[in-house]
C-alpha positions in Angstrom: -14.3 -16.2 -5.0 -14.9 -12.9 -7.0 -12.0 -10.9 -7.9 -12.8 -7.9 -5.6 -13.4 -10.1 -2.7 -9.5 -11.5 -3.2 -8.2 -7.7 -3.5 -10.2 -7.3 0.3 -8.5 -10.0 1.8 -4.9 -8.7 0.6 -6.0 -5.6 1.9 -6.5 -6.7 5.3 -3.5 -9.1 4.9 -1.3 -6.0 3.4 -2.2 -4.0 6.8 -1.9 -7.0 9.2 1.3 -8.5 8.2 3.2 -4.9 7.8 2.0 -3.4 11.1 2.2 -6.5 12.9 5.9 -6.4 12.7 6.2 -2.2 12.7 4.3 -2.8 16.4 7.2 -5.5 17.2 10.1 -3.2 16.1 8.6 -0.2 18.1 7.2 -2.3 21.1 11.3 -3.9 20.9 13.9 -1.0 20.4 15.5 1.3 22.6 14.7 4.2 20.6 11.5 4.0 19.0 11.1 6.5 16.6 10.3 7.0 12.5 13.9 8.5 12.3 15.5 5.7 14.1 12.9 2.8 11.9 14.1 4.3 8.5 18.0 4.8 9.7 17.6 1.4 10.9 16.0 0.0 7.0 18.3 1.9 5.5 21.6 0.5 7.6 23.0 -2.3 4.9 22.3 -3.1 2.0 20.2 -5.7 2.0 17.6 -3.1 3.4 18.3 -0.5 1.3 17.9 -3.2 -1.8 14.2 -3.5 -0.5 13.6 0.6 -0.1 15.0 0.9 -3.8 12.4 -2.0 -4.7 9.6 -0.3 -2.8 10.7 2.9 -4.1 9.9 1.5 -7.8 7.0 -0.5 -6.6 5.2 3.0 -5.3 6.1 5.1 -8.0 4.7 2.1 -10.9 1.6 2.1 -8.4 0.9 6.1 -9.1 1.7 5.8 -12.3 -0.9 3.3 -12.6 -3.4 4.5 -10.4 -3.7 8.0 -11.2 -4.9 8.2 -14.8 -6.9 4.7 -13.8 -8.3 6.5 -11.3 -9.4 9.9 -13.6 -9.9 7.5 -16.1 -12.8 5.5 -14.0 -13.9 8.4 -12.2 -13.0 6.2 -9.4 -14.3 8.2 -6.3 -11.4 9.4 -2.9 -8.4 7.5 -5.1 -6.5 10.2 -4.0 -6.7 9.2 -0.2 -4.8 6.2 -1.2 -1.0 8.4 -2.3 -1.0 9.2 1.6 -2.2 6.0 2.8 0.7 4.4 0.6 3.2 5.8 2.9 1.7 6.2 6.3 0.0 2.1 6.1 1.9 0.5 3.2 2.1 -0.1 -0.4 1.1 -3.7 0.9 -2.4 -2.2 1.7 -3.2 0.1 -0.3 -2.6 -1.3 -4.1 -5.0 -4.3 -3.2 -7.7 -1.4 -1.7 -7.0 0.2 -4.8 -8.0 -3.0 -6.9 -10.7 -3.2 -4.8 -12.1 -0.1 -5.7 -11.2 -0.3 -9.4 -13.5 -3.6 -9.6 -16.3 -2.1 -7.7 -16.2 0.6 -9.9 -16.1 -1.8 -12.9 -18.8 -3.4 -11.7 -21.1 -0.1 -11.3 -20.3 0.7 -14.7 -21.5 -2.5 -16.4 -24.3 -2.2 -14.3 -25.5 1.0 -16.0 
């Protein structure tokens, strides 16, 4: 299996496995809203330990995959700052690989 095809697959497995439980905690609670979901994370610590980790995750992602990105000429990266916070990191760090190996593979191409 090539590289790029592995980063599609965790793609599709980043979006599935988040949502699928973000759909159970909405379709499940007696107040479903966004403020309720992060007071809810953010309740003990054991969920605040995994926003602090995410919180590091996301910010070593940009600092990655912005001066990649310039760096590659890598077309629409920026689409994936907002999609790391309204999908998850889970989905869009493996799209971004994706799209840094296509755009490796155009480039030895030429």
């Amino acid at each position: 299996m090539k590289l790029k095809h592995l980063y599609l697959l965790l793609t599709v497995l980043g979006i599935s496995y988040t949502w699928y439980y973000n759909i159970q905690y909405f379709k499940t609670t007696e107040t479903p809203s966004l403020i309720h979901f992060f007071n809810e994370a953010a309740s003990n610590f054991a969920g605040k330990s995994f926003g602090a980790d995410l919180t590091v995750v996301c910010l070593t992602f940009f600092a990655f995959l912005i001066p990649e990105s310039i760096r590659l000429k890598i077309k629409y990266w920026w689409i994936l700052i907002p999609l790391t916070f309204l999908v998850a990191i889970a989905f869009s760090f493996p799209l971004f690989l994706y799209m840094r190996e296509i755009t490796l593979e155009k480039k030895q191409k030429n």
